[in-house]
C-alpha positions, 0 to 999 in steps of 0.5 A: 426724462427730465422732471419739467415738460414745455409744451410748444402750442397751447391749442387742442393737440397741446391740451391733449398731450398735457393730458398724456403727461398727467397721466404719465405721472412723471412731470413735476412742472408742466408749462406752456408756450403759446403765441395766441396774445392775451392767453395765460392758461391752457387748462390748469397749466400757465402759458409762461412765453412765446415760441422765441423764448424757447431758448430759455427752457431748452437746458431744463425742460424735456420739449413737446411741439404740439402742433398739428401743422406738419411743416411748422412741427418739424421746423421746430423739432429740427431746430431743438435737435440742432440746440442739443434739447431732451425731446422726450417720446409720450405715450399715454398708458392706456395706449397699448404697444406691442413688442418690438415696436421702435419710436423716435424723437417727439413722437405722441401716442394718444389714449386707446391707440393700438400698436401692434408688434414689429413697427417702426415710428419715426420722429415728430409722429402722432398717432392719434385717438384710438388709431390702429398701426398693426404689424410690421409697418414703418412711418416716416418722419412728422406723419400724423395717423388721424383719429379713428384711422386704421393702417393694416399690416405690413403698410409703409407710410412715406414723410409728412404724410396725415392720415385723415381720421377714419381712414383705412388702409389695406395691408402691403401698401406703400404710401409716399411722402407729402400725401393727404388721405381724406376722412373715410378714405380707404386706400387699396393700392400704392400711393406713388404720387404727392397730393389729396387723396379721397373716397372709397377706393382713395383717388387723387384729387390735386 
């Protein structure tokens, strides 16, 4: 872990993620890139770029994207990989992550999340406020476990997948890639199928 962060995205996921590296306590410098014009600062921290000036932080900087939209987070994570970036994992320390629990590359794990023993998280994840991973699950790749959201043990959630907030899933399930579950859902059965999922049981709905 290098002792100067970049954070890719100035909006509110940014904000909370510079929160986690305050919290961290490991971070000399912390600094923005953003490209909404005329915008200077994100908190206390400066905004010091835009997205195509990434380049000049990569040799110093660990980098955070901080976005929430799914395709452009992992555009831009696959891009830092292939130009050999430190692209650190933050988890804040009042998460609480069990034993054995594995992440990857650009991972962020908010305030209050529960992970529990034996779970796997891939790369480019967020696991949001106060969410809840219980055992023996594995999330793939650029998913985002929502606010409040809930996964039971034993769940596999398949690549890019959002986990809308205060949503529930039972335990034994499988979701695949390129789902969205509604807020408030609750998933009782696999999801084999691509596409929006709401209501209590969770249907298809395109």
């Amino acid at each position: 872990m290098r002792k100067k962060l970049l954070i890719v995205g100035a909006g509110g996921h940014g904000k909370v993620i510079a929160d986690i590296a305050v919290n961290l306590n490991k971070y000399d410098e912390i600094v923005f890139l953003d490209d909404t014009e005329k915008k200077e600062k994100c908190m206390t921290f400066s905004i010091v770029g835009c997205l195509k000036d990434i380049k000049n932080y990569i040799n110093d900087y660990d980098i955070v994207v901080a976005i929430g939209n799914t395709k452009v987070r992992k555009q831009i994570l696959e891009e830092l990989v292939k130009s050999n970036a430190s692209i650190p994992t933050l988890i804040h320390p009042k998460a609480v992550i069990g034993s054995n629990v594995e992440f990857g590359y650009g991972t962020v794990v908010m305030a209050g999340a529960i992970i529990n023993p034996d779970v796997k998280i891939a790369n480019g994840c967020i696991i949001n406020t106060a969410a809840t991973v219980d055992h023996d699950c594995e999330i793939k790749d650029y998913t985002h476990i929502s606010v409040g959201a809930h996964l039971a043990g034993n769940v596999k959630v398949g690549a890019s997948t959002w986990i809308g907030i205060g949503a529930s899933v039972i335990n034994n399930i499988c979701i695949c890639d390129n789902v969205i579950i509604g807020a408030g859902a609750t998933v009782v059965k696999d999801i084999i199928e691509s596409g929006t999922y709401v209501g209590v049981p969770a249907k298809k709905i395109k």
